[in-house]
C-alpha positions as CSV (number, residue, x, y, z in Angstrom):
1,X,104.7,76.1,120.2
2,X,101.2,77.3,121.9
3,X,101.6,80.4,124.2
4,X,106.0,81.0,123.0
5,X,106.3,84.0,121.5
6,X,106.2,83.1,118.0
7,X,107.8,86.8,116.4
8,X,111.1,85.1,116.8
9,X,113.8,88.4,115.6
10,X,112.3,89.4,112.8
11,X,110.7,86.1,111.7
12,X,114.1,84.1,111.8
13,X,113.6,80.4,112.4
14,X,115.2,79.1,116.0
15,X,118.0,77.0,116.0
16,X,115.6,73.7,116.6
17,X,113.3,75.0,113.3
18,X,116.4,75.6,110.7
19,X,117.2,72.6,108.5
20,X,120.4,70.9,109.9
21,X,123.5,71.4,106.7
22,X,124.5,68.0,105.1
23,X,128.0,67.7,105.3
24,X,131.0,65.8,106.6
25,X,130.3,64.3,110.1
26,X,132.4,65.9,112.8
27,X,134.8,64.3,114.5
28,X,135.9,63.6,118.0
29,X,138.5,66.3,117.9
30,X,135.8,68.5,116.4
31,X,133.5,68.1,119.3
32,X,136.4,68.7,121.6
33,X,137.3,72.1,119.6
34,X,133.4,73.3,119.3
35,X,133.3,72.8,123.3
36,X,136.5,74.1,124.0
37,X,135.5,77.6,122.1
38,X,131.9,77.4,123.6
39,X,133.9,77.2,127.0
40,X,135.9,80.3,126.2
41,X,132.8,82.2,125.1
42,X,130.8,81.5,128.3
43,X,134.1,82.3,130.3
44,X,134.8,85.6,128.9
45,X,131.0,86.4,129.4
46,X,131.1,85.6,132.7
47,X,133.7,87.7,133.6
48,X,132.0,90.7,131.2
49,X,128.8,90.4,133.6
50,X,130.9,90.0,136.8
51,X,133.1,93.1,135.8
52,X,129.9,95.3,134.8
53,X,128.2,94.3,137.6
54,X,131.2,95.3,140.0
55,X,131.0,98.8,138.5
56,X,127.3,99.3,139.0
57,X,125.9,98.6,135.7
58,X,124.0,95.6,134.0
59,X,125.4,93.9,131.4
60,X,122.6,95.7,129.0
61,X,123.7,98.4,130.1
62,X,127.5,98.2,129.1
63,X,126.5,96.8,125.8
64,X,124.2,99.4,124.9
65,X,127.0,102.0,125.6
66,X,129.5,99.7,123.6
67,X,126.8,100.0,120.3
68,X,126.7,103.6,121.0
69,X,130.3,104.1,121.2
70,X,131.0,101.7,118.8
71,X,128.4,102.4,116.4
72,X,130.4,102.6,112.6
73,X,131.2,106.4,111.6
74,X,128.9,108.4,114.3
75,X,129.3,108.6,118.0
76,X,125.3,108.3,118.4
77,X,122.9,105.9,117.0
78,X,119.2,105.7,116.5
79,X,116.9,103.5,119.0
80,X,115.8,101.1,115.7
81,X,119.5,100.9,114.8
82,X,120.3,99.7,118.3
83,X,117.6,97.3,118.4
84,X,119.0,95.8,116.0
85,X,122.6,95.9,117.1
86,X,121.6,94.8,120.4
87,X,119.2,91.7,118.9
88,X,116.6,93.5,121.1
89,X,113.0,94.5,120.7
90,X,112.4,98.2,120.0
91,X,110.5,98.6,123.3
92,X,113.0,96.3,125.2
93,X,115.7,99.0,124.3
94,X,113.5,101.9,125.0
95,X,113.4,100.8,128.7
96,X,117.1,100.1,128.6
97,X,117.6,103.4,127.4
98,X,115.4,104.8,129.9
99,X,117.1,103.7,132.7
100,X,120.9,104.0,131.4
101,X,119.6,107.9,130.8
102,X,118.0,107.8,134.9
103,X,121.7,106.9,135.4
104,X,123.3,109.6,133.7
105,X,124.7,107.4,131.1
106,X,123.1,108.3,127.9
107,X,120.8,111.6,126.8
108,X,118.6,111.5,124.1
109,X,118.5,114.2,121.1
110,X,116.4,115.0,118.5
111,X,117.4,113.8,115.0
112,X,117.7,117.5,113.1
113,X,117.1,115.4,109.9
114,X,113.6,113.6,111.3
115,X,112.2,115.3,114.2
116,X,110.1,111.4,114.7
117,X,113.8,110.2,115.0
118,X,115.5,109.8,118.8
119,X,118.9,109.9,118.8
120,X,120.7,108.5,121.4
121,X,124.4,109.9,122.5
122,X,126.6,108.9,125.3
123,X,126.9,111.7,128.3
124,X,130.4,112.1,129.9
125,X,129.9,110.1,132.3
126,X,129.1,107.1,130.5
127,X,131.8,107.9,128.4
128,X,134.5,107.3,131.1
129,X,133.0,104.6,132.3
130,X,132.8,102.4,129.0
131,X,136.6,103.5,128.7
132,X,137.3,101.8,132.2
133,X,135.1,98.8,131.4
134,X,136.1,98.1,128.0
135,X,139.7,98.4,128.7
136,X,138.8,95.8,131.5
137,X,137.0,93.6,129.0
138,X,140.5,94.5,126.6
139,X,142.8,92.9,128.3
140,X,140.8,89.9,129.3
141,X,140.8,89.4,125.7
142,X,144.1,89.4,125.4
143,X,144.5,86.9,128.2
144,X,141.7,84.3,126.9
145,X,143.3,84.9,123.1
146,X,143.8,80.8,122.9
147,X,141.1,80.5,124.5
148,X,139.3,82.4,122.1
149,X,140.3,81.1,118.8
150,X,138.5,79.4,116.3
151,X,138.7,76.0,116.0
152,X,140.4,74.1,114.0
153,X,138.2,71.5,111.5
154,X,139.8,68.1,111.0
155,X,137.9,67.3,108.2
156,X,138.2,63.3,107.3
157,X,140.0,63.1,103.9
């Protein structure tokens, strides 16, 4: 498409560009179990963005400080590593960074193992307030677990 940005993540193809998967048609029940999950997942983000925004953050925010403290055997992560685990564009997540760190909530460091590396750690205060947020976004979970589920295929036999 003239004038879209055609670097789509990485080269991936969009959802309207990958070839459809032959298969068994779905059913009505399959329709109403695809819609019923895609409700659940647009509920639980709205409340996510509503609860963020209630404690003075952006959703990006709280999702760059869940990579961070979520990130798999470290409590820091590189900005290429959370590019990627954001599905964000390296300089998208260098102005996020920027202004979670003008908000106290994450410092940069320099990787002792690659002085071109930026590491980027959580400060206290963005620690206790992912633990607040997250245990908010916890028990939502919990509420929404049926909600949630996958759905159940009823594949014609």
């Amino acid at each position: 498409m003239p004038g879209a940005d055609s670097a789509v993540a990485g080269g991936h193809q969009t959802a309207a560009e990958q070839p459809v998967a032959a298969g068994e048609p779905l059913s009505k029940q399959d329709f109403e179990a695809l819609a019923r999950f895609r409700f659940g997942i647009r509920r639980y983000l709205r409340f996510s963005e509503e609860t963020v925004r209630s404690h003075g953050v952006t959703p990006q925010q709280y999702q760059l400080l869940l990579a961070l403290k979520g990130f798999p055997g470290r409590d820091w992560a590189l900005v290429r590593e959370l590019a990627d685990r954001l599905q964000l564009r390296h300089h998208s997540v260098v102005e996020l960074i920027n202004r979670a760190q003008s908000e106290g909530l994450v410092r940069r460091t320099t990787d002792p193992d690659d002085a071109r590396a930026v590491r980027v750690v959580l400060t206290d205060l963005g620690e206790e307030l992912l633990g607040r947020l997250s245990a908010l976004h916890r028990d939502e979970l919990r509420r929404m677990d049926a909600a949630l589920s996958l759905p159940r295929w009823h594949d014609s036999e």
